[in-house]
Each structure stands twice: as structure tokens, then as C-alpha cells.
KEFITOR-838914 format. One record per residue (C-alpha): residue in one letter; x, y, z. Coordinates in steps of 0.05 Angstrom, whole numbers, padded with zeros to 5 digits, always signed. Example, Ala and Ser with C-alpha at 12.3 -4.5 7.8 and 13.67 -1.06 7.14 Angstrom:
A+00246-00090+00156 S+00273-00021+00143 
REM end
This chain:
X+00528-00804-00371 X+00486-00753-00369 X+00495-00689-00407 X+00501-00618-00388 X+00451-00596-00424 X+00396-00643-00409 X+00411-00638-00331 X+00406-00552-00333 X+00333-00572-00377 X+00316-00606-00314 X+00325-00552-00271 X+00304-00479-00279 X+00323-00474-00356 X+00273-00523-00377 X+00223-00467-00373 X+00257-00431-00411 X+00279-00475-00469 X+00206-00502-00476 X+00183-00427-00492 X+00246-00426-00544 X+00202-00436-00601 X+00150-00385-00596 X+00136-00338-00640 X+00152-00256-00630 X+00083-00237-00644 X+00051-00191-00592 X-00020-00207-00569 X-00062-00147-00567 X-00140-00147-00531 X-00180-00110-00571 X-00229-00058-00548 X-00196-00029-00490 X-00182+00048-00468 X-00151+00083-00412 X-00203+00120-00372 X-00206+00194-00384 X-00176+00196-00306 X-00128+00144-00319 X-00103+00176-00374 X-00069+00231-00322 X-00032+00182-00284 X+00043+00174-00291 X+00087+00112-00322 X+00120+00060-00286 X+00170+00013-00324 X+00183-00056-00273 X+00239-00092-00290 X+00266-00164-00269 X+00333-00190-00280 X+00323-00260-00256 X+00377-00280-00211 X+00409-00213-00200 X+00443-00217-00137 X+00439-00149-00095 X+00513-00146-00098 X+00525-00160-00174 X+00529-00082-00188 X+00594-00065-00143 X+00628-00138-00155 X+00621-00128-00231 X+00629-00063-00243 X+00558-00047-00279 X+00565+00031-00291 X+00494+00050-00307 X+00467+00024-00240 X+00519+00048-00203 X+00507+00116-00237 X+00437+00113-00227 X+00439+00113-00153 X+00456+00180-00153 X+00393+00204-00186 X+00344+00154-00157 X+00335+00097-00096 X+00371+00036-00076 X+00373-00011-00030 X+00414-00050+00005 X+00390-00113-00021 X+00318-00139-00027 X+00291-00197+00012 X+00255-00250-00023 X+00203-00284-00002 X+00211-00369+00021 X+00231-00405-00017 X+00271-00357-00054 X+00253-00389-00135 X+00238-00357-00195 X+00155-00371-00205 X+00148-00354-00132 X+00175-00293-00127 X+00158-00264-00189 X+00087-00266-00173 X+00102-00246-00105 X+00126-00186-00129 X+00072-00170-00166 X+00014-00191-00118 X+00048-00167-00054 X+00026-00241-00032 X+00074-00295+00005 X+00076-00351-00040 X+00038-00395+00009 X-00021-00338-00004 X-00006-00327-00072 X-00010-00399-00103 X+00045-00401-00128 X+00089-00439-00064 X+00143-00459-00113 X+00165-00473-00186 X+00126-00546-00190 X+00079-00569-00130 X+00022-00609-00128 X-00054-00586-00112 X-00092-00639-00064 X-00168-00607-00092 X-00142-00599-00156 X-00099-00671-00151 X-00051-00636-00211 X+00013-00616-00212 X+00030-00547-00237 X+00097-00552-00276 X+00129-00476-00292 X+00150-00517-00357 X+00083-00542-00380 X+00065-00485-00424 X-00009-00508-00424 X-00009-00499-00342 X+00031-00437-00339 X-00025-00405-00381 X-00081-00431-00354 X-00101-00376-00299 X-00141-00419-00250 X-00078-00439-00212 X-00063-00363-00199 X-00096-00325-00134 X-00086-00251-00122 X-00090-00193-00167 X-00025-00181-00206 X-00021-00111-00221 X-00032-00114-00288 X-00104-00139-00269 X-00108-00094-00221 X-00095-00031-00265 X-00140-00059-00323 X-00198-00064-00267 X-00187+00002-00253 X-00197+00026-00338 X-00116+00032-00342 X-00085-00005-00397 X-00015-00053-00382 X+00031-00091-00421 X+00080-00146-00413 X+00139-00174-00434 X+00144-00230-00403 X+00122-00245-00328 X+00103-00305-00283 X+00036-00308-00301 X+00030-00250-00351 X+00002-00310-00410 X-00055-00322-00360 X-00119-00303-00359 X-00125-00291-00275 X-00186-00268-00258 X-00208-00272-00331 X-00162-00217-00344 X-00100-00215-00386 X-00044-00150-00405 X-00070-00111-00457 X-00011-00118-00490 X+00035-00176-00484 X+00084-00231-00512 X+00099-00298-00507 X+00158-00320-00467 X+00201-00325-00527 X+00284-00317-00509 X+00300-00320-00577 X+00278-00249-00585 X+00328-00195-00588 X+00342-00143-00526 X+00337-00079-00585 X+00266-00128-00601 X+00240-00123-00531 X+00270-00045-00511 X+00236-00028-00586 X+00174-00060-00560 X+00175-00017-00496 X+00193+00045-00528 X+00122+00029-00579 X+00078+00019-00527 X+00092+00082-00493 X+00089+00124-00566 X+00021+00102-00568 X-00035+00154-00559 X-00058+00170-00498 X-00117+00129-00485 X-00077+00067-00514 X-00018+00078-00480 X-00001+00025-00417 X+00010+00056-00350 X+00046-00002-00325 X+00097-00044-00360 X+00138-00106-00334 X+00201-00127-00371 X+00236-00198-00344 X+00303-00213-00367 X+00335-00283-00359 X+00408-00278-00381 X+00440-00265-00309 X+00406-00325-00279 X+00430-00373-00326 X+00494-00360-00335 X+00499-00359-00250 X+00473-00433-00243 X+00505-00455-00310 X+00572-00419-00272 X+00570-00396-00210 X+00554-00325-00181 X+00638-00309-00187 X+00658-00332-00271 X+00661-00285-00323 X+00609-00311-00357 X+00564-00281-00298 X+00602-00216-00301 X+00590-00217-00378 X+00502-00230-00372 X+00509-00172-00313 X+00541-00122-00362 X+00495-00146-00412 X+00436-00126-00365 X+00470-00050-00353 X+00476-00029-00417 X+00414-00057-00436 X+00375-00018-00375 X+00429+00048-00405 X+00384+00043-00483 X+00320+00030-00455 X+00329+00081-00403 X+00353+00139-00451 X+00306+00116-00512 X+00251+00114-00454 X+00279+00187-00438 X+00270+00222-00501 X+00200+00210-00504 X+00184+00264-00455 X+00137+00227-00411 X+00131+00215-00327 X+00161+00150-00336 X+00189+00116-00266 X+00227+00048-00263 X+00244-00001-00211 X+00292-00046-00227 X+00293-00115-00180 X+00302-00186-00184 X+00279-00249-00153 X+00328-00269-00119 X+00404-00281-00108 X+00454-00337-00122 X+00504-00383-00083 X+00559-00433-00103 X+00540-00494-00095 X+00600-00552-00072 X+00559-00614-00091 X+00497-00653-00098 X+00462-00691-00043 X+00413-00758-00065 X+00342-00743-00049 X+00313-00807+00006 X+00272-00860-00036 X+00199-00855-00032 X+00161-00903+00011 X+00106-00923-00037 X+00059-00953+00019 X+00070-00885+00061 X+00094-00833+00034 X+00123-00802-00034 X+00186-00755-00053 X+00196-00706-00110 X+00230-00647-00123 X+00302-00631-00133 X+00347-00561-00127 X+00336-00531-00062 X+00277-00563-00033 X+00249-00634-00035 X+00182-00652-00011 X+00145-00704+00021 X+00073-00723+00021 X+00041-00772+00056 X-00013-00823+00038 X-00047-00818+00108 X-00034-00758+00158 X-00024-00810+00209 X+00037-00821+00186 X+00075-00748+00200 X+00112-00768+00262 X+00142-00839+00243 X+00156-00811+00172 X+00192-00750+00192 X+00230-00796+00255 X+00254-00839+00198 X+00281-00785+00145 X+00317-00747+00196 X+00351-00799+00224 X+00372-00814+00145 X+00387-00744+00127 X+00456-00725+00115 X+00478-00656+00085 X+00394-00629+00092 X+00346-00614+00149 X+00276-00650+00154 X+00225-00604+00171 X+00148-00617+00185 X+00108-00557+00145 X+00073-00551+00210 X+00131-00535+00247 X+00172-00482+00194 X+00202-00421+00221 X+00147-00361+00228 X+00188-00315+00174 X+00183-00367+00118 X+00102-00351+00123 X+00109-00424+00087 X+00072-00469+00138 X+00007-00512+00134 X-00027-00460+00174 X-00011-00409+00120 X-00021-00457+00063 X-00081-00426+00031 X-00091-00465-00029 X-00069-00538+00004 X-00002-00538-00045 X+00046-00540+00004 X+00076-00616+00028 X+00078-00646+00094 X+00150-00651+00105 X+00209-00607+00069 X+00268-00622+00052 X+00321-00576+00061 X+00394-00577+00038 X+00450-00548+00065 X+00460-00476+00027 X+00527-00516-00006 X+00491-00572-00040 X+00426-00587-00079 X+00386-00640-00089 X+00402-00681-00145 X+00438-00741-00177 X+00515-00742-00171 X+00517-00727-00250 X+00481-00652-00232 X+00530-00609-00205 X+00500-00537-00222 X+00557-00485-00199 X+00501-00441-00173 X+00432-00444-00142 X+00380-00413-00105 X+00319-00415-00068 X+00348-00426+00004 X+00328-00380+00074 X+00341-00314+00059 X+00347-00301+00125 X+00408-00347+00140 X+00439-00344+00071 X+00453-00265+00044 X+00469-00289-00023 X+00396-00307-00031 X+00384-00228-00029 X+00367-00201-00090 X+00377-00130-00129 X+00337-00069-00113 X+00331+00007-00150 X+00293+00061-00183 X+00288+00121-00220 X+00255+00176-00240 X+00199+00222-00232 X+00163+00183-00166 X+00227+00171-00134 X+00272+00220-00086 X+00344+00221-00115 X+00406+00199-00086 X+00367+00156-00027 X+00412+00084-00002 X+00353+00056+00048 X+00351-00020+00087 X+00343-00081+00064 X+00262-00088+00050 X+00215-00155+00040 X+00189-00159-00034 X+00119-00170-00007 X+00128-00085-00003 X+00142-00078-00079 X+00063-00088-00099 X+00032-00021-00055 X+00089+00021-00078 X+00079+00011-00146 X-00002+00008-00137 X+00007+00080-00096 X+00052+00104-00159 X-00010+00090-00209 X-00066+00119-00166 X-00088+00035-00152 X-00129+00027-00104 X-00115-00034-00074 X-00174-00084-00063 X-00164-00138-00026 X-00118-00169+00028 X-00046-00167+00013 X+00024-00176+00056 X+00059-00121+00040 X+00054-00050+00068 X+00059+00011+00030 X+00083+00042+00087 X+00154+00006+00086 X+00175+00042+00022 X+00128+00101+00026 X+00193+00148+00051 X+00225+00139-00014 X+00171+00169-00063 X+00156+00241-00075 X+00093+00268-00052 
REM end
């Protein structure tokens, strides 16, 4: 029998348990400045709770962030983008790119040019910033002379575009919340034409605990608490520094309980293969000739999960071979019900993700912020996450410079001018 343990590792915690070992040491590229206009701009702080549903707040009882809609914006919820996983829409959210545009389509796919698989928990690929497209906006800013620094982000140990945070860590979760709030707090004590203008901040806790128990135990309630009074110190500590410093605080995406697992079909290996497991499963074919009898085949074998040609996806997803930049995407997806997952009848996570945001709400995932950019005491509609990147870009004085998805218009009525 398999064990607990080694089934989560599977899943999404294997990324994280493979970075367990790192050190705390921050990286530092030497030789950098802000810009003597940069150096004018204002402070944003972006923050992820990984797996935050947009309802964790009211259902747990988290007193800052209920408190701190008063004095800033929220939302509703925040839609992610499809499919709703971690790598995804973390870069999403800081590209303002689908992840069919972003190249990042899901936490492991396979590239046809490249003929490699990117893994989120091969540390080697994670860090290796060919597989990343876009301009994060900590690339962005240091393009533009203003200094950024990380603690942890999809993609933030990458060089993209040759260009890394000025300051940033390892993914280490081993390292203490008064570690990585102190580590915050530092950066922005630095002098002026060292200090970063932007900051992102990911923290993992609440996204464990809801696929290791389910979006309803205690032990969710408990990482969601964990997550307020963590935002409360850095927030205050942040405070008494005197500076123009914003936040948004957001996460990926939501969570569901899941009833049961569902077998993934066998592969075909004359025709076509299968891999994946979670929320999607995909299907590539040895010869594109092969679509139409492959796909008649699995769907009339599919119980408990839709078969679905990626040339035929619904419009919203934006996932579809005609949107598939970068050729990662599969022929044929595999879909469970938002009740089950994908996996062997030992894996029986007690909450998942990544399913159609559209169809399932509990795939909707936190959204608010604070401070001096922000009009106080503002509840607006749900919003895409594509929207997040020209907000924040608008905030910094960015100028944005190439094609993106989201609009700064969307979430232009909640700044101040």
C-alpha cells in the first residue's frame, strides 16, 4: 500500500518537498541601482497565498483581512486563469499572459520543439529560464533601472530574458514566516537607490493543508489564520517604516472536496500516449491522423471525465491549439468530474484544484489590497487574473512593452489618481 506521504509527493507537494533542503541564503546581483527617476516611484508588496479560496476570509474568521477591507479593495473573488494550477497561474499573474501564451500551460507538460518535459519539481528545469515567455514584472521593472526582489515565485530562480530579481531566495519552506517578513522589512530599509520597488512574497501553508484535508477541516482553518496574522506583522512592521508601500494580496486559485479518484485510460503505445494525473490528463498522439478515432475511443471509455479535443475547448479557457503558442499543449484533455481526480484508488487527496473556473466557484481564488494606490473601503466584481499584471505595472510607472491579456482598464477604477 501506498503511503500518504509518498502519494501528496506525487502531486503538488513534491515541488515543494524537493526545494526542502535549500539553504536560506539570499542571492543578491551585484552592480545594480534604481534610476534617479525610479527612485520616486512608490512600493508595491504582492503577495500569494497558494490555494486561498476567495471565501476562506468570512468562513474562517481571518480578522486582519476582514479588517482590511475597510481601509483598502476587495473583491468578490478572483478568476483564475484554465487550468486553475499553481505554476500556471502564478506566472499568469505576473505576466498578465493566459498560460497557453505564457508557457507555462500547466504544472508538467511536454514541449514538441524542445521534445522535454518541464517538471515544476525538477529544480534544474524550474530554473532554467528558456521555458519561460513573457516579461514577469520583476524583469520588467529591472528593464526599466528599478530594482525587485523575491521571495519565492514561479519562475523568480530563472533567469527569463537573461534577467533575474535583484534580490531573491531559493524556494526553501523550511524558513521561518518572522525569516521571510524580516527579509521584507530589510529590503525596504535599504537606501534609496538599493531599495526594490516591487516585492513578491508566496506562501504555501493554506494550499497544503486544503488538499492534504479538504477546503472545510481545521487544519485549513488553522494554515488560513496562520496566513492573517502573518499578513497583520508584516503589514504593521512594513507600516512603521514610513514609506508609500501598497499590497495586493491574491492567490492562485481555490479548492474543492474531492469524493474519489477516477483510473486514468491506458496508453495506446502504437497511437497514442497518456500522462498526467489531478485534474487534467492528457493525450498525445503519435500521428495527427489519429485525433478522431482516438478521441471516438476514449469517450466512449470515459466514465466520471469528459474527453475533449484541444481543438475544440471552450473559447474562455483561451487553452486551445489555436492559442497554443509554444506547441505544449496535448491533443486531447482529459477532464474529471469537479468530485474526482485522476489517480490510483490508493490517492484520495480530500481537496484539489485546477478545474473550470467558470463552472466550479470553488476554483475562485482570494483578492485584496491596501494602501497608498488603493481607494478605501471599495467591494468590486469578480475580475480575471490576466488584469493583475497592468495594475501593478501602472502602480510602478511600468511601461508595458509588449502584448499582454490583461487590461489595465478592468481594475483602473480602484486606484487613486
Amino acid at each position: 500500500m501506498i503511503s500518504r506521504k509518498l502519494l501528496v509527493t506525487v502531486f503538488l507537494f513534491a515541488f515543494f518537498k524537493s526545494y526542502s533542503q535549500v539553504d536560506t541564503s539570499q542571492h543578491i546581483v551585484a552592480g545594480r541601482v534604481n534610476s534617479k527617476e525610479q527612485q520616486k516611484k512608490p512600493y508595491l508588496v504582492l503577495i500569494s497565498a497558494d490555494g486561498f479560496r476567495y471565501d476562506y476570509d468570512e468562513k474562517f474568521n481571518a480578522d486582519f483581512l476582514l479588517n482590511i477591507k475597510k481601509q483598502g479593495v476587495h473583491a468578490k473573488s478572483m478568476q483564475p486563469s484554465f487550468p486553475s494550477l499553481t505554476f500556471p497561474n502564478h506566472y499568469t499573474l505576473v505576466t498578465g499572459l493566459y498560460p497557453a501564451h505564457s508557457g507555462i500551460p500547466g504544472n508538467v507538460f511536454f514541449d514538441k520543439k524542445r521534445k522535454e518535459v518541464y517538471n515544476m519539481g525538477d529544480k534544474d528545469v524550474v530554473k532554467d529560464g528558456s521555458w519561460y515567455k513573457g516579461t514577469p514584472l520583476w524583469v520588467l521593472a529591472e528593464e526599466q533601472k528599478m530594482l525587485s526582489a523575491s521571495l519565492f515565485w514561479v519562475g523568480s530562480e530563472a533567469a527569463i530574458k537573461g534577467i533575474l530579481p535583484t534580490y531573491y531566495y531559493s524556494f526553501n519552506e523550511n524558513m521561518g514566516i518572522d525569516q521571510r517578513i524580516a527579509a521584507v522589512v530589510n529590503w525596504l530599509k535599504l537606501p534609496e537607490e538599493k531599495r526594490p520597488h516591487i516585492i513578491t512574497f508566496y506562501l504555501p501553508e493554506v494550499d497544503h493543508a486544503g488538499h492534504d484535508f479538504g477546503p472545510d477541516a481545521d487544519q485549513t482553518k488553522r494554515a488560513v489564520l496562520f496566513v492573517d496574522s502573518a499578513l497583520a506583522k508584516l503589514s504593521k512592521d512594513v507600516k512603521a517604516l514610513g514609506l508609500p508601500v501598497s499590497f495586493v494580496f491574491l492567490a492562485d486559485h481555490g479548492m474543492i472536496k474531492i469524493d474519489s479518484a477516477v483510473q486514468t485510460p491506458p496508453s495506446d503505445s502504437t497511437k497514442y500516449r497518456v500522462s498526467g494525473s489531478g485534474s487534467m490528463a492528457e493525450v498525445r498522439l503519435s500521428d495527427s491522423s489519429l485525433l478522431e478515432s482516438t478521441y471516438q475511443t476514449l469517450s466512449g471509455n470515459s466514465k466520471g471525465y469528459k474527453v475533449i479535443k484541444s481543438t475544440e475547448t471552450l473559447s474562455y479557457w483561451h487553452y486551445s491549439k489555436s492559442e497554443d503558442w509554444y506547441g505544449r499543449i496535448a491533443d486531447i484533455l482529459l477532464i474529471p468530474d469537479s468530485s474526482y481526480v485522476f489517480g490510483s484508488r490508493n490517492f484520495k487527496p480530500r481537496g484539489y484544484h485546477g478545474f473550470d473556473p467558470l463552472k466550479v466557484k470553488e476554483m475562485h481564488a482570494y483578492f485584496s489590497a491596501w494602501g497608498p494606490a488603493f481607494k478605501s473601503n471599495i467591494t468590486i466584481p469578480t475580475f480575471e487574473n490576466v488584469n493583475v499584471y497592468p495594475m501593478i505595472a501602472k502602480i510602478l510607472g511600468l511601461k508595458i512593452t509588449e502584448r499582454i491579456d490583461g487590461n489595465e482598464t478592468v481594475l483602473d477604477p480602484i486606484l487613486v489618481k
